[in-house]
C-alpha positions, -999 to +999 in steps of 0.1 A: -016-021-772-017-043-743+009-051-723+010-091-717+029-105-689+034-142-676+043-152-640+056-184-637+048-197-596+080-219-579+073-226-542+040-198-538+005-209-541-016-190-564-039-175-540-010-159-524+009-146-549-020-137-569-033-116-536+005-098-536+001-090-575-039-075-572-022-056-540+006-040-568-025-028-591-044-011-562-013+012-549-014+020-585-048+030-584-055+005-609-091-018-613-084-054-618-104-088-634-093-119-622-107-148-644-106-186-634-121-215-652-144-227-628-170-210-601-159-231-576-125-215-580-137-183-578-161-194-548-122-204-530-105-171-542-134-151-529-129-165-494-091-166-496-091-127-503-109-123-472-091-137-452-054-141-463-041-116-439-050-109-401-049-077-400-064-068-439-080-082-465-084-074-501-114-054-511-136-074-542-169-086-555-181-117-582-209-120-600-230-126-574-224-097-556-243-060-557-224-031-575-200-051-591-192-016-613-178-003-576-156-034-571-118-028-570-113-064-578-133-084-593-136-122-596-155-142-623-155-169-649-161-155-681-153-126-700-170-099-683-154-064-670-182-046-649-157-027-634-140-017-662-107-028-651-076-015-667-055-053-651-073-087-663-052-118-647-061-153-661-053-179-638-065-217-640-061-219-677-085-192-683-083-186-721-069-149-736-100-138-749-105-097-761-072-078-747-080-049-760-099-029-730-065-037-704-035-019-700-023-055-693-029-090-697-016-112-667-012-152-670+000-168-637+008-204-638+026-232-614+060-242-630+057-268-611+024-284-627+038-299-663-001-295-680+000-258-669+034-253-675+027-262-711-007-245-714+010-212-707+039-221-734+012-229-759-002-197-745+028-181-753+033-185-787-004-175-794+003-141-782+041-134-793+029-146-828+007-115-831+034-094-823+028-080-788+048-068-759+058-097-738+078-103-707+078-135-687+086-133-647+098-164-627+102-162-587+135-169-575+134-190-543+126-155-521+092-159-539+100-122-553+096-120-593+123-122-613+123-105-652+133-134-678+156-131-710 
């Protein structure tokens, strides 16, 4: 069954920690989805990965790029999962849609935004209703995740 996890943001921008978290799943040697709610989003996360270090960047493709089956990360707007990724991250609001082919499910939201904050509480009881393995992280004010409850 998949695992489901929710990060709750408190002073880090999304693209960062979002860059951090898809870093985690490649020293794993794991293949990761990350779906938005809008292209233009993806359009901004494409060129964020890029470039969000000097002296790296975070290897990825979207739709709109060749091979997408070879990508380590990839970045789209619907459900798809060329590169049969065993990490899909929903951030935006993207909607939970088949779990099934992940390992784990990861919702990232800003505390800090009340219509996201209760988004991913609504979110929340969709998913612990059906009985699944849940944990809910929250950064302390180092930005480093923090297990809840």
């Amino acid at each position: 069954m998949t695992e489901i996890l929710f990060y709750q943001l408190d002073g880090q921008r999304l693209e960062a920690a979002l860059a951090k978290l898809l870093e985690r799943c490649l020293e794993r040697g794991w293949r990761a989805v990350v779906e938005a709610t809008s292209r233009e989003r993806i359009e901004a996360l494409d060129a964020y990965l890029w470039t969000y270090r000097e002296e790296a960047f975070l290897a990825h493709g979207t739709s709109g790029d060749p091979h997408a089956e070879l990508q380590p990360v990839y970045l789209c707007d619907g459900a798809e999962n060329p590169n049969r990724a065993a990490v899909r991250f929903f951030v935006d609001g993207a909607e939970f849609a088949d779990l099934a082919p992940y390992e784990r499910a990861v919702y990232v939201f800003d505390g800090r935004d009340d219509a996201e904050r209760e988004l991913a509480r609504s979110r929340w009881r969709a998913v612990s209703g059906a009985g699944r393995d849940i944990t809910y992280w929250k950064q302390d004010e180092t930005g480093r995740w923090v297990k809840q409850g």
